[in-house]
N, C-alpha and C positions, 0 to 999 in steps of 0.2 A: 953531213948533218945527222945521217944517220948513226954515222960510226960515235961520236959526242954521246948520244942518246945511250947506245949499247954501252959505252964505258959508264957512266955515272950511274946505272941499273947496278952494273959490276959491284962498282965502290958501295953501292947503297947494302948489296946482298952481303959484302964481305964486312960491313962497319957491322950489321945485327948481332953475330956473335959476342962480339966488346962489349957491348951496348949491355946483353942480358948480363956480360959477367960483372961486370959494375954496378947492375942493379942488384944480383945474388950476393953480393959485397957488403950491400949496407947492412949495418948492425940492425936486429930486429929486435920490435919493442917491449921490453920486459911487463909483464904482469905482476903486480906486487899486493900482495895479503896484507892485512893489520887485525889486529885483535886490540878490541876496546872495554870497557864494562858498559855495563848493561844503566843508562839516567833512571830506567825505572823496572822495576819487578815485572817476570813473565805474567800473563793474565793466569790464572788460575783455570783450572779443566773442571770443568761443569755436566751434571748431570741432566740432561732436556728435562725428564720426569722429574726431579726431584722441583726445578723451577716450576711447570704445569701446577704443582702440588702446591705451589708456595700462592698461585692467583684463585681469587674466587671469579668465577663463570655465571653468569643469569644468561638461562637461557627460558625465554618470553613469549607468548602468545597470546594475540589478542582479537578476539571473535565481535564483532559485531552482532546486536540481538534486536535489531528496530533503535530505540533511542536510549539502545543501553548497551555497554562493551563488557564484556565477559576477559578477565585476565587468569590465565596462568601460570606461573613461575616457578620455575626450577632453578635453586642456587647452590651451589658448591663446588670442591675446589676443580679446576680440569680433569682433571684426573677420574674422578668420580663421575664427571659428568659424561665423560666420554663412554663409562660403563655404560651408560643406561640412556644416551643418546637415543639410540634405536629403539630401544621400551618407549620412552615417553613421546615421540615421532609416532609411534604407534599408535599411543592412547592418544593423542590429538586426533590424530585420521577419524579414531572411532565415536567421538564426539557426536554427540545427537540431539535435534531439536525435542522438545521437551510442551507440553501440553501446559506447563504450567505456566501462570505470568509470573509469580515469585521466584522461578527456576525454569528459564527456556532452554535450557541446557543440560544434557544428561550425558553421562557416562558410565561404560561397563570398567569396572577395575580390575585390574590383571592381579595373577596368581600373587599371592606374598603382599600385598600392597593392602593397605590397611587405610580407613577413613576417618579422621574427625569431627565431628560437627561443627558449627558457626564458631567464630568467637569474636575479642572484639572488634576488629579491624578486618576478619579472613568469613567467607563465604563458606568455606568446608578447607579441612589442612590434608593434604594426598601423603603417604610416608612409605617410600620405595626404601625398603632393606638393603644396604650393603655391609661390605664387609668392615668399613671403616666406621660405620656409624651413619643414621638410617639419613637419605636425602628426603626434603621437603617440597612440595609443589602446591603453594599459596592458591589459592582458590580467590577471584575476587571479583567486585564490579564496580565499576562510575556510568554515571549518562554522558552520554555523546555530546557534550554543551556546543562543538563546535566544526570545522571543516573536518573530515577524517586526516586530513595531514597536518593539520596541528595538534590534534590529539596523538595522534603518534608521537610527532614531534616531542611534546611536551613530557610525554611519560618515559620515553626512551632517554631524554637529557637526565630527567631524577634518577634514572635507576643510574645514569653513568658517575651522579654524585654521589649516589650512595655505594659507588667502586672506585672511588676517588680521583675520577675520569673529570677531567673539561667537557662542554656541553660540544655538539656537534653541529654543523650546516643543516639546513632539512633537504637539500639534495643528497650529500653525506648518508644522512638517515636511511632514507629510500633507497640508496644504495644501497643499506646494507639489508635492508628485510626482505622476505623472502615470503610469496605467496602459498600458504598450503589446503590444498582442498577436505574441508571436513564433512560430514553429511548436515551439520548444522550450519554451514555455508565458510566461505572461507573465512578464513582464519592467515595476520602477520605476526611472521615470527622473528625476530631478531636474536643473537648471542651477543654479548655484553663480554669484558673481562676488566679486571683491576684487583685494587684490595679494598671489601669489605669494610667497609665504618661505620656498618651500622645495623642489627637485626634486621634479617629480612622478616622477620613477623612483626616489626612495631610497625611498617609501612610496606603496604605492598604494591600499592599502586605508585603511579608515576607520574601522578599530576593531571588533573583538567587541562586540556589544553586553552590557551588562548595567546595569540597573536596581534601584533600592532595591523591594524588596515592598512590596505592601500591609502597610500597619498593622497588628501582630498584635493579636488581642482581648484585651482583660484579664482574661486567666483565672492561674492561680498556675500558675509555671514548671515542668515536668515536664521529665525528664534527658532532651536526645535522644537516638535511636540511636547504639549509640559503634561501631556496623562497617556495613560494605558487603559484597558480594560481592566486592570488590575490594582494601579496605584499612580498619584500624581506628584509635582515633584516642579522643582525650578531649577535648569540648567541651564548655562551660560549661553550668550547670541552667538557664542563665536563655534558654539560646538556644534560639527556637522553634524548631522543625523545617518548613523550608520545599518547594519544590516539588522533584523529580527527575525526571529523566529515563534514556536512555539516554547521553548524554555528560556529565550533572549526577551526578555519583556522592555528591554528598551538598550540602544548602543548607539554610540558618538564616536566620530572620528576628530581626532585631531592630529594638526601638521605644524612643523615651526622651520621651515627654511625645509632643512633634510632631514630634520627628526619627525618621528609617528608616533602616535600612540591612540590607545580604544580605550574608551566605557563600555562596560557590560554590565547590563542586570538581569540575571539570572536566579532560577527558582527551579530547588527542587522538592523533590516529598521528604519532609522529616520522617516520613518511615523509613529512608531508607539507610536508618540507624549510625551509628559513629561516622562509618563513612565518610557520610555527611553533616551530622549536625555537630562531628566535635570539633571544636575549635583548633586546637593545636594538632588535630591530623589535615585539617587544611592548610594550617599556616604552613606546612613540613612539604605539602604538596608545591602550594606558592611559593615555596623558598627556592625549591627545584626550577622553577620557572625563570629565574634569576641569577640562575647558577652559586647560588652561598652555599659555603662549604656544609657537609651534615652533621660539623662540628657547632653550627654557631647558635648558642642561646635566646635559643625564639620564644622561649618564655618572656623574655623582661621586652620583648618589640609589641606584644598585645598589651592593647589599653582600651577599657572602655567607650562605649558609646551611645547616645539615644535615638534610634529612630522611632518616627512616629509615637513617644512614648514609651517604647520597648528598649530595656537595657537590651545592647550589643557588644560586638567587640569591632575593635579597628584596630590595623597594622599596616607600619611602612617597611617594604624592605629594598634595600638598592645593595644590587650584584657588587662582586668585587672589583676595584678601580681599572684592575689590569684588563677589565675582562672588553673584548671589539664584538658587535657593540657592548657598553653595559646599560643594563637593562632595569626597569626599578617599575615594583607597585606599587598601588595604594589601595587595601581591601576593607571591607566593613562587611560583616553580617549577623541576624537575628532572625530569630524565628516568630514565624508568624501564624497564627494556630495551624495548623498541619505542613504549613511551607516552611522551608529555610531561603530567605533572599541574600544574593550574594551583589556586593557591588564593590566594581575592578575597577582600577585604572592603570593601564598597562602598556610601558611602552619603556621608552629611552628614557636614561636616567635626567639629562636637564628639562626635558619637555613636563617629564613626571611632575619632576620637582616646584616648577614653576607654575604648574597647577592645583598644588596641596591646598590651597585655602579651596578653589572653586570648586574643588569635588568634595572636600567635606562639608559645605555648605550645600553642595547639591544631595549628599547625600543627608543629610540634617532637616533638607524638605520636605524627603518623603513621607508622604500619606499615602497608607492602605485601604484599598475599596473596599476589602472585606475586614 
């Protein structure tokens, strides 16, 4: 048994050698090249800086001052801004509260930088010398009408349609701003980029903010309040009664299955000039709120209206179709001896829509106290 065992080990050690040379035998597999043309043209070799050069940049800051936001804005192309990034980083830091109420806000201006006064739309114009031709830093203000992250919200989307940017999430948002400490308290800053369409001096700001409420619960509609301390007015049974404030003189929620939408009436001081009481620098404001392009002719969307007696103005705008969600107002305002009263309705475009007649009748109500 043993001897069996010892021969077949034999045969097994003498077969190996055949074995490999049979396998050194087989033909081995060729590699073969081809040369084809090209279905489309090489991309083209590009200059990083010369693209930077081709985007315009806003880079943004916005101070809170009690129930009023202080705006900054520097716009120009990358390139330029990245010169003087760390300048104007600076001149924020050194930002300072201010004894004044008409200007709570003061600043020391660096070497070469030169000042404007007021004009129509801009608080003071800031103009940092460069080599390419001088950059601008918009000076500006709005009241805080509403949560600070809608107001963010709301003026960060304008400024991205005025860089011909789609609006953004408001987590998005928050993500991208950036808290900076000034001695006039903090201060958000955001950087923007796209292209330009439109004078950063005709608008500088970026919109009131306001937002659709929360969901109201499903409970049976009760009449809201039909006055104010201020003005009285018939609004629908079906409309909840939403948050107030001191510049919210009255707000409604409403809901339609998944869709939201708010009333807001709001008042501010016609002193606080164009700003405020021009009309087509609010509609430019509100158009940002709904994402329309900063192409589209918002002149011919203002018509007419009477409150209380007082010729106003009223306008519809509804976002563009593509846009998740789209979004649509319906605004009316007139000034009222020293106030300007603004009244929104603001939300999803079929909710809006289906309440056009109820909110021009309600705003057709209104009587002023004063």
């Amino acid at each position: 048994m043993t001897h069996t065992v010892a021969c077949s080990r034999q045969a097994l050690i003498l077969s190996l050698p055949l074995l490999l040379i049979c396998v050194a035998c087989q033909p081995t597999e060729q590699i073969s090249t081809y040369e084809v043309e090209r279905t489309t043209p090489p991309l083209a070799a590009f200059d990083p800086q010369e693209v930077a050069d081709q985007l315009d940049h806003t880079l943004a800051a916005m101070v809170p001052q009690g129930e009023t936001v202080w705006f900054f804005k520097l716009t120009g192309k990358g390139s330029a801004i990245d010169r003087h990034r760390e300048e104007f980083t600076k001149f924020l830091t050194g930002l300072k509260p201010s004894e004044s109420s008409d200007k709570p806000v003061k600043w020391d201006l660096p070497k070469d930088w030169t000042e404007r006064g007021p004009s129509e739309m801009r608080l003071a114009t800031l103009l940092i010398p460069d080599p390419k031709g001088d950059l601008e830093i918009s000076v500006s203000s709005l009241p805080l009408a509403d949560s600070w992250e809608d107001f963010v919200m709301a003026n960060v989307n304008r400024w991205l349609g005025q860089l011909g940017q789609g609006p953004l999430s408001r987590q998005k948002i928050l993500n991208l701003t950036k808290s900076m400490k000034t001695a006039a308290g903090p201060a958000t800053v955001i950087e923007l980029a796209g292209v330009m369409k439109a004078s950063p001096a005709m608008n500088p700001h970026g919109g009131i903010a306001s937002q659709t409420a929360e969901k109201s619960s499903a409970e049976e509609p009760v009449a809201p309040p039909a006055t104010s301390e201020e003005l009285t007015y018939k609004a629908p049974p079906d409309w909840q009664p939403g948050q107030t404030s001191a510049m919210r003189k009255a707000a409604f929620r409403l809901a339609d299955a998944d869709r939201q939408a708010e009333v807001t009436v709001i008042t501010l001081p016609a002193a606080g000039g164009p700003q405020v009481t021009d009309v087509q620098a609010n509609v430019e404001r509100w158009a940002g709120q709904v994402a329309l392009p900063a192409d589209t002719d918002l002149a011919k969307l203002i018509e007419p209206i009477t409150i209380d007696g007082t010729p106003g103005s009223y306008v519809r705008l509804m976002g563009p179709e593509a846009a998740e969600p789209r979004l649509a107002m319906l605004a009316a305002m007139v000034v009222n001896g020293e106030k300007v009263w603004f009244f929104k309705l603001f939300g999803e475009t079929q909710l809006v829509d289906s309440q056009t007649q109820a909110f021009r009748e309600f705003v057709e109500s209104v009587q002023f106290s004063e």
